[in-house]
BAFI-3210 file (N, C-alpha, C; in Angstrom, 3 decimals, decimal comma, padded with zeros to 6 digits):
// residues 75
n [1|2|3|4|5|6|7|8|9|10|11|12|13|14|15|16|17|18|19|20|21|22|23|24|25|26|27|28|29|30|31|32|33|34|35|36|37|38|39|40|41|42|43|44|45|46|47|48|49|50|51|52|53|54|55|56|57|58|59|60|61|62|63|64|65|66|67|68|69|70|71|72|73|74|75]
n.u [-005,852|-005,289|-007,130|-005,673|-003,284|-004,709|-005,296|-002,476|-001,598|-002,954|-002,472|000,455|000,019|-001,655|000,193|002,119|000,850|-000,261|002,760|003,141|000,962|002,260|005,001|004,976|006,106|008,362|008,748|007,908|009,869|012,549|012,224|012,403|014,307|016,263|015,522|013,705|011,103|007,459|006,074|007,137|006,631|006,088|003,088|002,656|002,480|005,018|003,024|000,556|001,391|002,282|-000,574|-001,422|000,335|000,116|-003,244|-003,389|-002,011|-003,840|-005,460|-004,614|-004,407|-006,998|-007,470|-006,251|-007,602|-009,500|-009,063|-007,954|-010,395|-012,145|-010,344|-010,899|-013,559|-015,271|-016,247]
n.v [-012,146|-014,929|-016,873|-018,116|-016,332|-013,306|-014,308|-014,335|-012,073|-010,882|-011,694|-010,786|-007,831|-007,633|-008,426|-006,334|-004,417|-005,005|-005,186|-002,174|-001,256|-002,087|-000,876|001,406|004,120|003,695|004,246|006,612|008,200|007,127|008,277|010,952|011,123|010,777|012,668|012,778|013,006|013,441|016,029|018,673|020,572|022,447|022,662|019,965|017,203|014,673|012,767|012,867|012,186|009,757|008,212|009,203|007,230|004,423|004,813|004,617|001,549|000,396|000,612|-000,754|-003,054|-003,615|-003,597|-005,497|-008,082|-007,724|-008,961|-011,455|-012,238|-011,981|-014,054|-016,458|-016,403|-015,639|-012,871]
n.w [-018,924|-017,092|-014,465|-012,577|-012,811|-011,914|-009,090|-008,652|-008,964|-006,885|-004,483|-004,263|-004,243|-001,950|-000,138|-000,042|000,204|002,706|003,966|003,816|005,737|008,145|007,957|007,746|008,967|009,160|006,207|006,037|007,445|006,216|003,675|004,875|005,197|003,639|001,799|-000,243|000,243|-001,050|-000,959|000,531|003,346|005,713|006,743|006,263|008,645|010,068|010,766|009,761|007,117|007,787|008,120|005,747|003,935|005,304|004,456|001,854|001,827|002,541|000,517|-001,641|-000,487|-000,228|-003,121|-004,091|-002,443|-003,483|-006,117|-005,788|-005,302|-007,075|-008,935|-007,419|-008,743|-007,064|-007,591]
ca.u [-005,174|-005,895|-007,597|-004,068|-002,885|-005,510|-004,716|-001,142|-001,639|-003,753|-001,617|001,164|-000,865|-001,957|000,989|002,895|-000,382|-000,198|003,942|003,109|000,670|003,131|006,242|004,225|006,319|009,534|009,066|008,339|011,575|013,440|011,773|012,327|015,768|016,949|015,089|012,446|009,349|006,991|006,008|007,986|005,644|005,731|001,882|002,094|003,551|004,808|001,798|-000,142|002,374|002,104|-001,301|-001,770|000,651|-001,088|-004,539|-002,637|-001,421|-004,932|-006,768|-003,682|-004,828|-008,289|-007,660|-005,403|-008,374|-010,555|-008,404|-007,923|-011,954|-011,841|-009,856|-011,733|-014,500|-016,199|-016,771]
ca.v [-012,708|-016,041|-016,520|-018,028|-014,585|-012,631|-014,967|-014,298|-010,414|-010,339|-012,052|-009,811|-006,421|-008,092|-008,792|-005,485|-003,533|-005,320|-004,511|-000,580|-000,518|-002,679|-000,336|003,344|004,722|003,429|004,560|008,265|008,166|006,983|009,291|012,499|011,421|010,828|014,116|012,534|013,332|013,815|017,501|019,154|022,143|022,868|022,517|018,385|016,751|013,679|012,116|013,130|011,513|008,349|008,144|008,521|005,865|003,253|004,708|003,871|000,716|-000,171|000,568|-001,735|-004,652|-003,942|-003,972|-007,090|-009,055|-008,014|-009,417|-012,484|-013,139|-012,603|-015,381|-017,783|-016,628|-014,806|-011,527]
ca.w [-017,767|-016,357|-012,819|-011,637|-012,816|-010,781|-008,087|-007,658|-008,558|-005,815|-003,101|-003,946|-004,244|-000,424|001,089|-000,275|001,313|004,345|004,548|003,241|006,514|008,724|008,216|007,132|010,034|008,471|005,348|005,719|007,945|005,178|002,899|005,177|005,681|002,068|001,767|-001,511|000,022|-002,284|-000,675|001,771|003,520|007,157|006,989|006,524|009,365|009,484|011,344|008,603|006,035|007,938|008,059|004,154|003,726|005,507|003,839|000,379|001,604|002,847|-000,796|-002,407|000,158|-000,879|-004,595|-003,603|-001,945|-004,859|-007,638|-005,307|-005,166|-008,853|-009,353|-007,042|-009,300|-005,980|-007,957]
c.u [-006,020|-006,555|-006,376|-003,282|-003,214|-005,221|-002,935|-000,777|-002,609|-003,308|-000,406|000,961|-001,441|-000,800|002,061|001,968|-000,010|001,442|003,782|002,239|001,304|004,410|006,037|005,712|007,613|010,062|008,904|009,512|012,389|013,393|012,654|014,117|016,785|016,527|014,204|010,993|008,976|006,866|006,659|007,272|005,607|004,397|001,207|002,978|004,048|003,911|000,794|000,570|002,154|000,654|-001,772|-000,964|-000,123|-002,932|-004,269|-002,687|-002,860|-005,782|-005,951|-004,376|-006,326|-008,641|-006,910|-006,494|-009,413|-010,376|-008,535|-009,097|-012,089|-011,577|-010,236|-012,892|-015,784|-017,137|-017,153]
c.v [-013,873|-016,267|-016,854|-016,581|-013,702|-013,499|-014,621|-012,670|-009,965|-010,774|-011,334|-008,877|-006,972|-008,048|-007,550|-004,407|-003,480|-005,036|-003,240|-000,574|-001,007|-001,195|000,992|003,983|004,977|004,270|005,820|008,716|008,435|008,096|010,709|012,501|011,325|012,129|013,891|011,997|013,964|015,459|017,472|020,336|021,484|022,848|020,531|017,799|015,283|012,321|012,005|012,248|009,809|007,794|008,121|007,379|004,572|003,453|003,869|002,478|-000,260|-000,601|-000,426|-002,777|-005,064|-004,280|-005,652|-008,279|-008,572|-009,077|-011,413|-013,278|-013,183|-013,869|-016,316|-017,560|-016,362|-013,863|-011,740]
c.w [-017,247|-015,094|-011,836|-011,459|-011,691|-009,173|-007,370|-007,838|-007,267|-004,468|-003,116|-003,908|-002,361|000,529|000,999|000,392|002,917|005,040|004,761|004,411|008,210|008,738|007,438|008,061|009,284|006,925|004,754|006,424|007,304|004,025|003,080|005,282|004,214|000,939|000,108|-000,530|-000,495|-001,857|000,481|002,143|005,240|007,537|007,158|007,209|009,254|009,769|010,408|007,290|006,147|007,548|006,526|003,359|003,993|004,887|002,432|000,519|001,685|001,488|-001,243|-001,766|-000,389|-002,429|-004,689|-003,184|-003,336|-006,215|-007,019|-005,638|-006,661|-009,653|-008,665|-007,950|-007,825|-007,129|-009,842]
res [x|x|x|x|x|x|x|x|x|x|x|x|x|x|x|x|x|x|x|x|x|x|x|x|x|x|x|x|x|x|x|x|x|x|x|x|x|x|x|x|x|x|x|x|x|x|x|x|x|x|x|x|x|x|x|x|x|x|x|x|x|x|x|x|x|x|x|x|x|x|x|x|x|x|x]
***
């Protein structure tokens, strides 16, 4: 892969992070209401649900700004 490559996998792995911890809220909603969440247990609420969404969406932004510096030839 080229550094343009790493460059534009890393601004969309960024800006799909930064939606995934923008609209967490939204999208276990949607989840609980189309009834495909991944586990269903009376022990994980959905505060808890949200919260590992936006952790997820956080490591994506971080693998997102990694790939980015990559391709400036940072890393």
């Amino acid at each position: 892969m080229t550094m343009t490559g790493f460059l534009v996998l890393g601004t969309v792995l960024v800006v799909l992070g930064v939606c995934g911890v923008r609209y967490a809220s939204t999208i276990v909603a949607v989840q609980h209401e189309r009834g495909i969440a991944p586990i269903e247990s009376d022990e994980v609420d959905d505060a808890d649900r949200v919260r590992v969404t936006k952790a997820v969406a956080v490591l994506v932004v971080l693998v997102g700004l990694a790939s980015v510096g990559y391709g400036l030839g940072l890393l």
